[in-house]
N, C-alpha and C positions, 0 to 999 in steps of 0.2 A: 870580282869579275867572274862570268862567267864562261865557262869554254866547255867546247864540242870534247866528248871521250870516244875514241871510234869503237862504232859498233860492235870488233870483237871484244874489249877491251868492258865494254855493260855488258855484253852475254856473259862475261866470265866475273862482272862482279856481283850480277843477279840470281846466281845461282846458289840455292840453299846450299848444294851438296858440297859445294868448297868447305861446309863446316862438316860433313856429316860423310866424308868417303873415308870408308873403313882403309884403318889401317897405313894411309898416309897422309891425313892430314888431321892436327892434333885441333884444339878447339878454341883454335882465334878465328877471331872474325874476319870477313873477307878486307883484302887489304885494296887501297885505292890512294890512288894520286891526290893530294891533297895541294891545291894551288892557291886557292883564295881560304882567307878566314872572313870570321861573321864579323860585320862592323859592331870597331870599339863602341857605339854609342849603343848596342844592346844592351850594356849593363851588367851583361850577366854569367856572358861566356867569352874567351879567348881561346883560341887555337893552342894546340901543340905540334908539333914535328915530333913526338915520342914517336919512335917504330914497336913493330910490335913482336912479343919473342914470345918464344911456344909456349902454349897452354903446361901446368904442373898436373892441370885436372885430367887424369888422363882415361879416367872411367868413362866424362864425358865427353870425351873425343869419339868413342867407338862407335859405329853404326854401320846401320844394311847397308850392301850392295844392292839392294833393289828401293831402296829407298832412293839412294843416288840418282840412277835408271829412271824411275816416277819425276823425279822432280825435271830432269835435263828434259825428261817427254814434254812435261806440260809448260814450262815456258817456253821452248822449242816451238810448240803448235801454235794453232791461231785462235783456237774457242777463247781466248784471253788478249787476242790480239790488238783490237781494237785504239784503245788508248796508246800502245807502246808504240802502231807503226804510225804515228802521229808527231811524231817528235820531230822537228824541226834539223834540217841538216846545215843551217848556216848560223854563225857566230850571233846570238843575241846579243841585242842594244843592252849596254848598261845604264842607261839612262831610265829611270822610273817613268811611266807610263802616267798620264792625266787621267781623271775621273771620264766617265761618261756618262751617259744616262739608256744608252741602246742596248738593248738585251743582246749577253755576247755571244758571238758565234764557238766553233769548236777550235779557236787559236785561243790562246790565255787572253783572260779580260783585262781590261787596262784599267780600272780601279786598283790603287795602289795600299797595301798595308804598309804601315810606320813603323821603324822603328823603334821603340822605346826609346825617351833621352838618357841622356847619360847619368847617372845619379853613383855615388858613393853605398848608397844601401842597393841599388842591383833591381833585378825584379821585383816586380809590387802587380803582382797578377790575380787574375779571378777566372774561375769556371762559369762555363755560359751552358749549361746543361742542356737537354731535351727538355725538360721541365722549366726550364726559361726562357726556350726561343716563344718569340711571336707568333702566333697562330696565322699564317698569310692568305687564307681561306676568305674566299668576302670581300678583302680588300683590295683599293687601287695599288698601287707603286708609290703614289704620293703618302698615302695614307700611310703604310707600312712603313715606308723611311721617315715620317714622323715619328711613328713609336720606337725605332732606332735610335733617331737623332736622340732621343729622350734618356736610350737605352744607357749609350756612350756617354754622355753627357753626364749622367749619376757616377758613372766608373769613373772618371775624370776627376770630375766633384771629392770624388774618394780619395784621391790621389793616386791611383789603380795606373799603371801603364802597358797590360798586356792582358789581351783577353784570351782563353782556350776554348777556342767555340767547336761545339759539336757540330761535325760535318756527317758524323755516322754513329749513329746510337747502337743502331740494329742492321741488320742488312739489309740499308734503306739510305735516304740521304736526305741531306739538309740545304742542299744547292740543285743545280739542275745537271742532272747525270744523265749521262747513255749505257751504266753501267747497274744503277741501282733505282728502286721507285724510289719515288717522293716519302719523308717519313710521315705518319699521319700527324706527329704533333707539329707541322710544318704545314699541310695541306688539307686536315682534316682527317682524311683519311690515305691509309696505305696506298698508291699509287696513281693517285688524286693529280690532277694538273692544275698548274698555276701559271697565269698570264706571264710573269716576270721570273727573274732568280732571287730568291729572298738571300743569298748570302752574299750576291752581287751588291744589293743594299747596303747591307751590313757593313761589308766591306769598305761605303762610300762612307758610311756615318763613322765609322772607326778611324776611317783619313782626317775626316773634320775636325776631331776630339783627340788626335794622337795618338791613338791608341794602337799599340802590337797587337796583330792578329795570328794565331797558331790554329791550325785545322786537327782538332781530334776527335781520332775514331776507335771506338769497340774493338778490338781485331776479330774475336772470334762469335759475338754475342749474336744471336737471329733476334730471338722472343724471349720474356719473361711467362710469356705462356706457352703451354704447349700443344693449344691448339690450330694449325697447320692452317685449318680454315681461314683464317684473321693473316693470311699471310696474301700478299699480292699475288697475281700471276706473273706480273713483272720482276718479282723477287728471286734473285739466281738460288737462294736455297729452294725456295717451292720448286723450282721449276727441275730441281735435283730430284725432292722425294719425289713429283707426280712423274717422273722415269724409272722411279722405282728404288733409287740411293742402295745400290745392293752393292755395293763398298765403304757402306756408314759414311759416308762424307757428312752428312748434317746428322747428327745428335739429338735427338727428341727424347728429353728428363721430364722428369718431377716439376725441377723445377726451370723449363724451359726449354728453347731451340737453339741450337750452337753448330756453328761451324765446328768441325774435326780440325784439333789443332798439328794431327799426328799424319796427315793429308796434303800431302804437298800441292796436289790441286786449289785447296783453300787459299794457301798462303799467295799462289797467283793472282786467285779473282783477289782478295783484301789489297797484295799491293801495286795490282791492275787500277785498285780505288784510287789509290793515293797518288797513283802516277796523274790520273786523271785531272785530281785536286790541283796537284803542284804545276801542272802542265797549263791549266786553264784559270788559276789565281795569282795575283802577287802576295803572298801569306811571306810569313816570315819564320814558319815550323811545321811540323809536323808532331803530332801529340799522341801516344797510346794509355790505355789505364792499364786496371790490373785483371781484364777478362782473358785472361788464359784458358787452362782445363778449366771446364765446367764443374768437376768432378772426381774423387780417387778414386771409383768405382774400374774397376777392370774392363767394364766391357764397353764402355766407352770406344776404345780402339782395339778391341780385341783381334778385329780382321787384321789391322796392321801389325802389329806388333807381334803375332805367331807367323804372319810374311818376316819377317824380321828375325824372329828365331831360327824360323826354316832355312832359310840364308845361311846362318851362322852367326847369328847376332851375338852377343855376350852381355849387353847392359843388361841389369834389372829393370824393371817397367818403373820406376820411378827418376833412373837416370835416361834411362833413354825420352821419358817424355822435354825432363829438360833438354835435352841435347837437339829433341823438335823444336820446342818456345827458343832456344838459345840460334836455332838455321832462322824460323820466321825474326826474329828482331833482326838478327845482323844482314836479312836478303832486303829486311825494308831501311835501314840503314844506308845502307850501300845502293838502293832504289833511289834514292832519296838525293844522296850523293851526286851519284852519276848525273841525275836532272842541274842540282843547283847546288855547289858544296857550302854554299855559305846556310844554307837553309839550315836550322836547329831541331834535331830528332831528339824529342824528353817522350819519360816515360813515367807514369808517377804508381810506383808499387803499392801494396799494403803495408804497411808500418810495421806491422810482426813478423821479423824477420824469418824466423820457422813456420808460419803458413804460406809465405813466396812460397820456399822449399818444398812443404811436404803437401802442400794442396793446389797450388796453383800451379807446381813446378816453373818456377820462376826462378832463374837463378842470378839473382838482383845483383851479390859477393860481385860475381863475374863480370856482369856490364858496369859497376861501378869501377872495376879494377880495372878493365882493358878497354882498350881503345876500339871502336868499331860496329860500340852498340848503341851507343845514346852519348849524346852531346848535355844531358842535363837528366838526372835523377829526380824525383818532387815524392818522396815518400809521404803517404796522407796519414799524418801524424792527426786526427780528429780525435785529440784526448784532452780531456781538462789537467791542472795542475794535481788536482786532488784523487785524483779515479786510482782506485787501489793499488792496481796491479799494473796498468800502463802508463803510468804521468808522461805528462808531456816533457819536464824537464828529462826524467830518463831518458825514453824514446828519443830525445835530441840530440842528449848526448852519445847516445849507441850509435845513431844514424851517423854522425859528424864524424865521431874517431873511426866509423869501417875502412881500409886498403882502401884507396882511391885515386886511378889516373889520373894524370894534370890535365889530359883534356876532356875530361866528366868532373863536371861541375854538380852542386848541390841544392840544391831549394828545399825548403816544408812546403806542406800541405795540411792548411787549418781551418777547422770548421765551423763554418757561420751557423752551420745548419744546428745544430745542438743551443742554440742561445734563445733561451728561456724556456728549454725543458728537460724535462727527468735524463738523466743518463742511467738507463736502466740496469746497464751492463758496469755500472762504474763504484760498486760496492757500497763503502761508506762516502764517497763522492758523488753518490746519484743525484743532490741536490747540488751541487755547485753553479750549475748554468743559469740556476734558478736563481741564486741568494747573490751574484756576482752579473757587475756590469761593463767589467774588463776586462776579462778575460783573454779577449781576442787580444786589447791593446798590450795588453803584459808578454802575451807569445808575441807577436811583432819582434817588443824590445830584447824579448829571449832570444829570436832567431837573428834581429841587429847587432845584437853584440857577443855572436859568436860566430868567427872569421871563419868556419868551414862551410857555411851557407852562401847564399849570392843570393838571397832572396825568397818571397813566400809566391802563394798563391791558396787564394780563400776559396774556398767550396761555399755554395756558390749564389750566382748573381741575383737569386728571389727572395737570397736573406739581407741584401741592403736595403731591401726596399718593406719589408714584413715589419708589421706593426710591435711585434714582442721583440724583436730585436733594435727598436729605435734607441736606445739611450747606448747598449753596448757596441751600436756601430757609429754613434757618434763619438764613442771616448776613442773605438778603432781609426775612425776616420781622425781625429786629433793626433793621435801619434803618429800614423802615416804619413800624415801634411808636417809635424815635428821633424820627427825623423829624415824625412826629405827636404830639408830648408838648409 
């Protein structure tokens, strides 16, 4: 069920600085009322009533007083307001909403995402990438829910019950926003318009076929290039540097455009996105990957973080960046919440536990141990059995035994993408994906029969359908349909 939280009640649990005010408060994550759990028939997660007790981590408890300050400003004002003063002040229908066919206005649409059924193995999920949505460019609305219908229907076929479809690659979108352009592998081009909502579609064809729908976005990713030009004018990063960005708020690398993760302004507009998503979809999650720091390059946030000393800061720059990625997860979190508590926030990390730490400042330990940052982990274990140094059976078992709350749950994350070629990086393994046509179906059985999981999720949805991977996604698809019987 879902129920109204009064307005003071989301200001004080939307705010980063509940993680980050120096000196009284230690580094749990914001806490919230918790009234409805996710329906048993998701499979995949159950509630807890654990509470939550202080942080031990107490390096990463510390931060600015002007960090604090930054952040109460910018959700406080209105440049972000948009979506938030939209929110509904009367008790929602519990009742799921019918399909429709009318492009929807700015109240949530009434195409309905499903549940997953209930099954004893849990999630059976797949990645819907930028690189697998539908081109919507050109075509009618019929047209395009054709290639959907087709879409869901193979993931079906798979035995697959949840999909995590890109809603935000880049800062950009996959649906129809007031907040972000159109992404061009959606429209053609960056801020391109389309007669219809393609995710509205999506949405319909996923009811059809059963299938759980999860909206995930980038948090901090612009461009994989880093030419500014190739960016829309409707893009809130462009429209940052053409003022000039003389507080680094956008990152312009080597290799790419990045949101400042160390910017609390950022963390507004990203989960100003998401409020937007959940507000105007019936989805059933919320999704992040593992686009953190762009970088351990120092200057990355060098303005902030000498704000930060000048204060009185005390963290090193590699905890205090975690102590930024640890406010942005647990203020989308608790975002996320406040809208719809049954809703599912996963996050799926890199598999190497010390690049979370030391490159992405991720500190994965944390959100798996405490309550407040993620309802579901999906570490993307994309290793064969044989790769020298990172096998997949290790890696599972590392991931399985970590400290872990009872209400964060587990999933893998395995890769279709690798099947039928070289792993370059995999030693005396580099042929394995070559010389083998099970791979995938052998990890399934590895991650079915060990109870600290709840299920996979395949990276992703252009290798079901890819010519070199047909015989190993039919021995995958045989176990899946096995294993679920």
């Amino acid at each position: 069920m879902k129920k109204i939280i009064p307005l003071v009640m989301i200001i004080c649990l939307l705010l980063p600085s509940c993680q980050l005010k120096k000196a009284q408060i230690t580094n749990n994550p914001v806490t919230f009322p918790e009234t409805a759990t996710v329906s048993e028939t998701s499979g995949f997660y159950t509630d807890s009533t654990q509470s939550l007790t202080a942080s031990e981590l107490e390096s990463s408890a510390e931060a600015s007083s002007s960090l604090v300050t930054s952040v109460a400003t910018v959700l406080s004002s209105t440049t972000f307001s948009a979506v938030r003063t939209t929110k509904s002040t009367t008790t929602p229908s519990t009742k799921k909403p019918t399909v429709t066919t009318t492009k929807p206005t700015t109240a949530k649409t009434t195409v309905s995402a499903t549940q997953p059924q209930a099954s004893e193995n849990g999630l059976r999920g797949i990645w819907i990438s930028c690189y697998d949505h539908i081109n919507a460019k050109d075509k009618t609305r019929a047209q395009y829910k054709a290639e959907t219908d087709k879409m869901f229907k193979n993931i079906k076929e798979h035995g697959l019950n949840t999909a995590f479809i890109h809603l935000r690659a880049f800062s950009d979108a996959f649906y129809e926003s007031d907040i972000y352009p159109y992404s061009a592998y959606i429209a053609g081009k960056e801020g391109a318009s389309l007669p219809f909502d393609p995710f509205e579609v999506m949405l319909e064809s996923a009811q059809k076929y059963d299938v759980s729908v999860h909206g995930w976005i980038n948090p901090f990713r612009v461009s994989t290039k880093s030419d500014i030009s190739l960016l829309s004018s409707k893009n809130p990063a462009k429209k940052i540097i053409d003022s000039g960005n003389e507080n680094g708020e956008i990152c312009i690398l080597s290799n790419g455009i990045y949101y400042n993760p160390s910017c609390p302004e950022n963390h507004g507009r990203i989960i100003d996105g998401v409020r937007e998503i959940i507000s105007k979809y019936d989805i059933d999650g919320i999704h992040i990957d593992d686009y953190f720091y762009p970088s351990t390059d120092e200057k990355v946030d060098k303005i902030q973080y000498s704000q930060y000393k000048t204060d009185g800061g005390t963290l090193s720059l590699p905890e205090w960046r975690k102590a930024n990625v640890n406010a942005f997860v647990s203020a989308l979190y608790s975002a996320v919440k406040a809208h719809d508590s049954s809703l599912i926030v996963s996050i799926s990390p890199s598999a190497k536990l010390e690049e979370n730490e030391s490159k992405l400042y991720a500190d994965v330990g944390l959100w798996l141990s405490r309550k407040g940052y993620a309802d579901l982990i999906i570490p993307q274990i994309y290793f064969g059995f044989e790769h020298e140094t990172l096998g997949f059976e290790k890696l599972l078992k590392q991931w399985g035994t970590l400290p872990r709350s009872s209400s964060v749950k587990l999933a893998c994350g395995i890769a279709a993408y690798k099947c039928g070629v070289a792993d370059n990086y995999a030693g005396t393994g580099k042929k394995e994906w070559q010389q083998n046509s099970d791979i995938l179906a052998r990890q399934v059985k590895s991650i079915q029969n060990n109870s600290n999981y709840s299920g996979f999720v395949i990276f992703s949805y252009q290798d079901l359908i890819r010519s070199e991977c047909r015989t190993e996604m039919d021995n995958f698809k045989d176990t899946v349909k096995t294993g679920n019987s």
